[in-house]
C-alpha positions as CSV (number, residue, x, y, z in Angstrom):
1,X,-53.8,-4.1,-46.1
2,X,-55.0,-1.3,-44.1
3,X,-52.9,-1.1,-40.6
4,X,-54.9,-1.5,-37.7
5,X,-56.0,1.0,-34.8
6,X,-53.4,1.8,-32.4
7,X,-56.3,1.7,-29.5
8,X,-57.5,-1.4,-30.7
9,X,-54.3,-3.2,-31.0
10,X,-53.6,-2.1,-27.0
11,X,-57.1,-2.7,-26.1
12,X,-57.5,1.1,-25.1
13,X,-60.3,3.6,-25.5
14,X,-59.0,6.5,-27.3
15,X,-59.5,8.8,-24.0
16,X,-57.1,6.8,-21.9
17,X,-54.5,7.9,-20.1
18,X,-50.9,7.2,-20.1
19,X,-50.9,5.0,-17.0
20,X,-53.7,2.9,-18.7
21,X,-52.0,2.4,-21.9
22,X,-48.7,1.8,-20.1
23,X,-50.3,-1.1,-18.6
24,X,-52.3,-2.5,-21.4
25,X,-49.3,-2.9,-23.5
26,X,-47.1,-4.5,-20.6
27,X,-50.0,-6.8,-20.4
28,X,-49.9,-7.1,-24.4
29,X,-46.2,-7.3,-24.9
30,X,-45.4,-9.9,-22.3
31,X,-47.7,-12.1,-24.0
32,X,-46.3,-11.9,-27.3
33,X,-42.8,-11.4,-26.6
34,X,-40.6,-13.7,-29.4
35,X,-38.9,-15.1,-25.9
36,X,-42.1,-16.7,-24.6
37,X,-43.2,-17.9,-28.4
38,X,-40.0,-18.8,-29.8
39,X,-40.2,-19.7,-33.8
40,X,-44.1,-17.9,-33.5
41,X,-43.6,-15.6,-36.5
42,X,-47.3,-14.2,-35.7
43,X,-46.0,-14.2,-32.2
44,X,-43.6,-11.5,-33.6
45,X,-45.4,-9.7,-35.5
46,X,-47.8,-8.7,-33.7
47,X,-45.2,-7.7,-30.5
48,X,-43.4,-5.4,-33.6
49,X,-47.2,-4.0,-33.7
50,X,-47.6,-3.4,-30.1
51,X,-44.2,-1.7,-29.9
52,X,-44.9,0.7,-32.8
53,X,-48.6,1.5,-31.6
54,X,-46.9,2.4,-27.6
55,X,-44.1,3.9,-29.4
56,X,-46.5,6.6,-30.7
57,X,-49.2,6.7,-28.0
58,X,-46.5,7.3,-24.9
59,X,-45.4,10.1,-26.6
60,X,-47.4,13.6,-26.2
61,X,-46.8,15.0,-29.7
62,X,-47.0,11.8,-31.7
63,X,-50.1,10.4,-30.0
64,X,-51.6,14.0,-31.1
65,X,-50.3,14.0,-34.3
66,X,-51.9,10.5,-34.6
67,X,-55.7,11.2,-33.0
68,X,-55.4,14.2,-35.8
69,X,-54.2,12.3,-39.0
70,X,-54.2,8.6,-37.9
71,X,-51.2,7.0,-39.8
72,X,-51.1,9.1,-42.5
73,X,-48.8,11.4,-39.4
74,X,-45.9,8.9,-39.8
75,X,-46.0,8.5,-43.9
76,X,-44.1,9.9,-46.6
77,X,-41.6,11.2,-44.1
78,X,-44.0,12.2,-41.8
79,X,-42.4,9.7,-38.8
80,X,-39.1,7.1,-39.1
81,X,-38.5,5.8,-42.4
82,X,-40.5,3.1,-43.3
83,X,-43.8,3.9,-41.8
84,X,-42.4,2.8,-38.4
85,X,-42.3,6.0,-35.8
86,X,-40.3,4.1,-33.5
87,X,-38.5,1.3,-34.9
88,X,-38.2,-2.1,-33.3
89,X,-36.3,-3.4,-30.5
90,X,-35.7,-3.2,-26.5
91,X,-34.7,0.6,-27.1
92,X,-38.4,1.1,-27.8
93,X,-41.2,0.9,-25.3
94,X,-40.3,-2.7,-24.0
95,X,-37.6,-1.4,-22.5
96,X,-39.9,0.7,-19.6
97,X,-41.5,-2.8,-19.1
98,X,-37.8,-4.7,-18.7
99,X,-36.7,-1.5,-16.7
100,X,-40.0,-2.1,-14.5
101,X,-39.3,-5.4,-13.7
102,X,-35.3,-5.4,-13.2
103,X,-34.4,-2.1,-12.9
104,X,-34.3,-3.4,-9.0
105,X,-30.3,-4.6,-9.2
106,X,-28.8,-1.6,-8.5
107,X,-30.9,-0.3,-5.5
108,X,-34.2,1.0,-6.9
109,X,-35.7,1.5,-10.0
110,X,-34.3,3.7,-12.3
111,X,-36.0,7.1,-12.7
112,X,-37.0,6.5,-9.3
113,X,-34.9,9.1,-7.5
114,X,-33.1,6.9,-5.3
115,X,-29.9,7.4,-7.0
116,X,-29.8,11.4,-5.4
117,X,-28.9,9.9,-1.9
118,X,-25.0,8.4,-2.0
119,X,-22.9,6.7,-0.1
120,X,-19.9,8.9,1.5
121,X,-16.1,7.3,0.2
122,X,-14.6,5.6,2.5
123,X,-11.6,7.5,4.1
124,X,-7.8,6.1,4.7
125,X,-5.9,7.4,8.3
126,X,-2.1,6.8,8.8
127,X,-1.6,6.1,12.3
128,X,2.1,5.6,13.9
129,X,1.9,4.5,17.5
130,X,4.8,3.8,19.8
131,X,5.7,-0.2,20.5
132,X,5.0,0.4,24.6
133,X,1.5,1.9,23.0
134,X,1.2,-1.5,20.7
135,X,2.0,-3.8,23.4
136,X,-0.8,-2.2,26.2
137,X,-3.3,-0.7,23.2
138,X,-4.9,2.8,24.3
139,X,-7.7,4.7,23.3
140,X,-6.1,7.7,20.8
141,X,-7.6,10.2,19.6
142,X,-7.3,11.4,16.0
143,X,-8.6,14.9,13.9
144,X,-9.9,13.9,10.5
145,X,-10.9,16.1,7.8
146,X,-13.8,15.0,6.2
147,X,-17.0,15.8,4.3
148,X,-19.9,15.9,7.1
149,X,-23.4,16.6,6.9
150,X,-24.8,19.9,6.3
151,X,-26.1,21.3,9.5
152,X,-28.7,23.9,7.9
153,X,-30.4,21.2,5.3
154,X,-29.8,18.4,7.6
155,X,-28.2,16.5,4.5
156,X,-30.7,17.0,2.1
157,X,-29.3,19.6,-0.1
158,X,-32.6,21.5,-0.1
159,X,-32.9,25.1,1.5
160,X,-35.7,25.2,4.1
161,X,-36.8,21.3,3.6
162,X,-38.0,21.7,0.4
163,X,-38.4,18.6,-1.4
164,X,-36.8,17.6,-4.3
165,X,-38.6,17.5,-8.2
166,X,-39.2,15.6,-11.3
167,X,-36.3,16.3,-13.3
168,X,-38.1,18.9,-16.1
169,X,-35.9,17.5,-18.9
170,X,-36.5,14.1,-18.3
171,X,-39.3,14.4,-16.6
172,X,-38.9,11.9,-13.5
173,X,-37.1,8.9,-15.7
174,X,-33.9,10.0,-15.1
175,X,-32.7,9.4,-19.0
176,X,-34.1,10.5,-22.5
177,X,-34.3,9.2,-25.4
178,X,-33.3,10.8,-29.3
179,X,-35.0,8.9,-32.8
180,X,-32.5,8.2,-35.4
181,X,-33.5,6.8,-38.3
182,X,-34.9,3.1,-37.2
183,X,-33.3,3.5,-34.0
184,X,-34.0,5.1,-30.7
185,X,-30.9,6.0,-28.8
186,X,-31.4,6.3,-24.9
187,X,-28.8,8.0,-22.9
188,X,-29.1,9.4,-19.3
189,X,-30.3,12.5,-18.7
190,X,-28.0,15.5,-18.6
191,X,-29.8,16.8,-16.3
192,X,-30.3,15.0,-13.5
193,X,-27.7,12.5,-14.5
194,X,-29.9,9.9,-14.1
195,X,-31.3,10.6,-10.2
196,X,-35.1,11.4,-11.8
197,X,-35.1,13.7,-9.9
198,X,-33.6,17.8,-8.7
199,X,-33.7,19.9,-6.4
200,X,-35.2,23.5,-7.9
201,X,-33.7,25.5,-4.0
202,X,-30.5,24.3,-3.4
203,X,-29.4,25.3,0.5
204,X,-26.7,28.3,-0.3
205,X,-24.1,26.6,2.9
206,X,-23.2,23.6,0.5
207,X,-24.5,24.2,-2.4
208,X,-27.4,21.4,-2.7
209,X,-24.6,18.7,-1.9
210,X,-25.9,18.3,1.7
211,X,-22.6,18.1,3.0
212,X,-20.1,20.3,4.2
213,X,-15.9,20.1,4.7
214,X,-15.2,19.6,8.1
215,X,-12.6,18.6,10.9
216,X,-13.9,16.1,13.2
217,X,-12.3,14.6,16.4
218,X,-12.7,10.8,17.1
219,X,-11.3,8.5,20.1
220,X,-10.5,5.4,18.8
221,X,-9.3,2.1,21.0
222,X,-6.4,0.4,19.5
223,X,-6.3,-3.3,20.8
224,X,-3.3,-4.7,22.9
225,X,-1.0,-6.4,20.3
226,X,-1.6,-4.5,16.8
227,X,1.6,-5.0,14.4
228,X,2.6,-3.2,11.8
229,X,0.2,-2.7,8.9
230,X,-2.4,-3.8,11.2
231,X,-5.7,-2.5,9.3
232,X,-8.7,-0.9,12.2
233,X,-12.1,-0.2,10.8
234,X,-14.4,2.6,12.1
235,X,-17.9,1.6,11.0
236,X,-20.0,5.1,9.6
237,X,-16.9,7.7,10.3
238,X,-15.8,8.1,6.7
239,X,-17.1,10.9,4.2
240,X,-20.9,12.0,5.0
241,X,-23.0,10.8,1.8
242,X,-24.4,13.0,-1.1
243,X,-27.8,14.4,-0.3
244,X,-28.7,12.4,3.4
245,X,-26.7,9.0,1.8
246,X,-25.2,6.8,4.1
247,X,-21.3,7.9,5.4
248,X,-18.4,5.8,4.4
249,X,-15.6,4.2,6.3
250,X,-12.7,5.1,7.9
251,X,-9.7,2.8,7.5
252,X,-6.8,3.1,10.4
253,X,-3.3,1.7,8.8
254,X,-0.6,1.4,12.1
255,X,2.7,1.9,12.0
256,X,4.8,0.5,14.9
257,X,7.3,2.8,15.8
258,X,10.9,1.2,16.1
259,X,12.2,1.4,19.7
260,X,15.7,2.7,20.7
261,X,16.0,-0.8,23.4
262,X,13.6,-3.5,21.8
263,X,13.5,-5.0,18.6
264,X,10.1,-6.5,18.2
265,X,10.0,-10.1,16.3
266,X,5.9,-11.4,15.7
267,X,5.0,-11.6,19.3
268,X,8.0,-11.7,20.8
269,X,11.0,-9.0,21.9
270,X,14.6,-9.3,22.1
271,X,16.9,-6.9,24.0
272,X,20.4,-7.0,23.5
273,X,22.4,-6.2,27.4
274,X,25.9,-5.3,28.0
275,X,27.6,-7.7,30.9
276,X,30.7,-6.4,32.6
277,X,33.4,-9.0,31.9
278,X,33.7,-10.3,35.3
279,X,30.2,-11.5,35.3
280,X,30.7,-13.0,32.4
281,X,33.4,-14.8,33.9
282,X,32.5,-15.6,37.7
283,X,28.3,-15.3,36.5
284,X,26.2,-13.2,39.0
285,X,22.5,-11.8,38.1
286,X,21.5,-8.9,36.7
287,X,18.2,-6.7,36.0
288,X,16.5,-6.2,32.8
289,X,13.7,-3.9,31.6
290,X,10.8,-5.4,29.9
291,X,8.3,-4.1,27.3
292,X,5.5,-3.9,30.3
293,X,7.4,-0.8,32.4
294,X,8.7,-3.3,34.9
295,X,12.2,-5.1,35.8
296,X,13.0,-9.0,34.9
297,X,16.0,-10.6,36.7
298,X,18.4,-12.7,34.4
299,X,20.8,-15.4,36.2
300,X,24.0,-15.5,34.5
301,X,26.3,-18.7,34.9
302,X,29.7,-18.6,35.0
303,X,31.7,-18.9,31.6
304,X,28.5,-17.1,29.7
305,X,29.8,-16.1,26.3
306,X,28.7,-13.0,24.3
307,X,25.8,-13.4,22.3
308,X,24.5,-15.9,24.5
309,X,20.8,-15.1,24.7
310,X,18.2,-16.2,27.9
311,X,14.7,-16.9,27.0
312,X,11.8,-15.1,29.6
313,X,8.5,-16.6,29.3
314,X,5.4,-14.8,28.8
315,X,7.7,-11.3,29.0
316,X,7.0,-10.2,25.4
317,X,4.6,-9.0,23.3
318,X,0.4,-9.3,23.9
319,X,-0.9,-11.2,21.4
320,X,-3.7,-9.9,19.1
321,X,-7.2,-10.8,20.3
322,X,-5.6,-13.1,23.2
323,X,-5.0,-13.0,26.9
324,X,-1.5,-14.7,26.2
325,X,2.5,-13.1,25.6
326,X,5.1,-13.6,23.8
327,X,8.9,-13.9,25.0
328,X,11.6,-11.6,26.2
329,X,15.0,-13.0,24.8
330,X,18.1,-11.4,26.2
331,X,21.1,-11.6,24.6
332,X,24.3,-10.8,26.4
333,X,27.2,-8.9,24.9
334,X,30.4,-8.9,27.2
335,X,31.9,-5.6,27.7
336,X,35.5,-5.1,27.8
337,X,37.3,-3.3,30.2
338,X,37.8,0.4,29.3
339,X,40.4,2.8,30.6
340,X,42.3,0.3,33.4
341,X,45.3,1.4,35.9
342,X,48.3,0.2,35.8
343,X,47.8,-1.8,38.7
344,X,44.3,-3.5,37.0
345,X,46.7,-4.0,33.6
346,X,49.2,-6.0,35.6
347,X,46.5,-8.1,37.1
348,X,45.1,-8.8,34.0
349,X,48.5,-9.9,32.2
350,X,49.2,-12.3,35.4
351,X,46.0,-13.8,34.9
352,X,46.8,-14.0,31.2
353,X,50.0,-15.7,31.8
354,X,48.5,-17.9,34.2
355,X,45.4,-18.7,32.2
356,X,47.3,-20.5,29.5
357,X,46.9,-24.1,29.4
358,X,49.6,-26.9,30.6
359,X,49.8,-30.3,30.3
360,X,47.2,-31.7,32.4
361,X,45.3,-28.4,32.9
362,X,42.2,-26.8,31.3
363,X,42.9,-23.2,29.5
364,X,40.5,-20.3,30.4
365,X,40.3,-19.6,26.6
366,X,39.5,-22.7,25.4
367,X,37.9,-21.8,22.0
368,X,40.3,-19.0,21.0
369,X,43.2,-21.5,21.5
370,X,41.3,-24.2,19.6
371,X,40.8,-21.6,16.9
372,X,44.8,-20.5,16.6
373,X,46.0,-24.3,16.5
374,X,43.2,-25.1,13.2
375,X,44.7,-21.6,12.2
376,X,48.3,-22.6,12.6
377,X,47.9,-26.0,11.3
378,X,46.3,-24.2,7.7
379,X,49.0,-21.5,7.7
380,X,51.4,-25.0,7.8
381,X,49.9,-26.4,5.0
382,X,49.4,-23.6,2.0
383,X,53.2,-23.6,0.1
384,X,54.5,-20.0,-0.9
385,X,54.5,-19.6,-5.2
């Protein structure tokens, strides 16, 4: 059975162009595509047909080959084995039509030359502040090495505005394809690597990338209240895209700097204070600084022990995002007395041997005395081996 006309079986005159009999076979195949007539085996066929007669008729050299010897071109070795010049399946001409109609996913169709303009990497910047700096915020201001945009192509990577060209290897579709045997392998183009499209003048200052290495200096506020590991985008300030793409991100990671007075705990701060012995013992008040720059008074009662810690109120931290504070928690540590006279020694021994307890009198020392009797009274009961 003789095999029909390639024109006929597209509904083409033999004069048409490309575009027409692009469209005449999408028409054609979605009709009789074995997904809208499942079980059709004429269905089938014919959409076998209509992929072997595009097949031949998109291509240059084979449609010529065919107006010269009709199918007699792709016999006896002539085209793929088989008779068939292009083989069947989705790597054929169907795939330009699935291509057309969901090559959308990724941001444009492909081919389409979108793909030359790329989004800049986002960028990472270590930033170690101190914990007064954390607890007020401040604008700082930071150097960044980065890619930028090329001042003499404005981006583009062209020299002079020139604009870029099909691709001549793939001619615009931004892959090729290679016949082997029944099979057409695709790949992307080489070339291009898949853009469509190149540019034939790149600009000589960087190189056709449209983007230059660069310093750049940026003020950035850090809030009141960032912690450590606190993570600050900057929307637009990271690498400069390929070609006039969109720039990346820039990522600030803090680092809180310990401080040699406060110990930071969430949002709130504790300060450990020395307290001369006497105030300790007869109480008194005494001064504090605070994480804000200013002074906090602390009343000590008498009989405060060390380690004893006084909660301020609202003398911490800021908190994140809030008009609120944490608390300041001072804890006391009683100082001894260092390098005493001989006169403050003997005062100190009276008071010792008058600060023991009697019968009928409270001691000055109660817990240390408590804590020798339980001692004494285990020491009594362990036996010797």
């Amino acid at each position: 059975m003789a095999k029909a006309d390639y024109y006929e079986m597209l509904g083409v005159a033999r004069g048409a162009s490309d575009d027409e009999i692009k469209k005449a076979f999408r028409k054609a195949a979605m009709q009789h595509h074995p997904d809208r007539n499942p079980g059709d085996a004429e269905a089938e066929r014919k959409f076998k047909d209509l992929n072997e007669a595009y097949d031949v008729l998109r291509d240059g050299q084979k449609r010529a080959a065919y107006d010269r010897l009709g199918h007699a071109a792709f016999e006896n070795g002539g085209g793929a084995r088989g008779g068939r010049p292009g083989g069947f399946g989705f790597a054929g001409g169907f795939s330009d039509i699935f291509d057309e109609m969901f090559g959308d996913f990724s941001g444009g169709r492909r081919g389409g030359g979108s793909h030359t303009r790329t989004r800049g990497a986002d960028l990472r910047y270590n930033l170690e502040v101190k914990l007064e700096q954390a607890f007020a915020g401040y604008p700082a201001k930071i150097r960044v090495p980065a890619a930028a945009p090329c001042d003499t192509c404005n981006g583009s990577g062209a020299e002079g505005g020139a604009q870029p060209i099909a691709c001549p290897t793939c001619r615009g579709a931004g892959k090729v394809r290679a016949q082997q045997g029944f099979f057409t392998i695709e790949r992307t183009c080489p070339t291009c690597h898949g853009a469509g499209k190149v540019i034939d003048r790149p600009c000589k200052s960087c190189d056709g990338h449209g983007r230059v290495a660069r310093e750049k200096t940026l003020s950035v506020n850090i809030p009141a209240g960032v912690e450590d590991g606190t993570r600050i985008r900057v929307t637009g300030e990271g690498e400069a895209g390929l070609r006039g793409g969109p720039p990346g991100d820039l990522y600030l990671f803090i680092a809180v700097r310990p401080h040699r007075l406060f110990r930071r705990d969430g949002d709130n701060v504790h300060v450990r204070v020395p307290l001369p012995m006497v105030t300790a013992a007869l109480g008194g008040a005494i001064e504090v600084p605070s994480i804000d720059g200013t002074r906090a008074r602390v009343a000590i009662p008498a009989g405060t022990q060390a380690g004893q810690e006084f909660r301020l109120r609202g003398k911490g931290m800021s908190v994140l995002r809030a008009t609120a504070r944490g608390d300041l928690y001072v804890q006391v540590v009683v100082e001894t007395p260092v390098n005493l006279s001989k006169e403050q020694q003997e005062l100190l021994r009276k008071f010792e041997s008058g600060g023991k307890a009697t019968r009928g009198a409270k001691s000055n020392s109660p817990e240390s005395e408590a804590f020798f009797t339980r001692g004494k009274e285990f020491w009594d009961d362990l036996t010797e081996k």
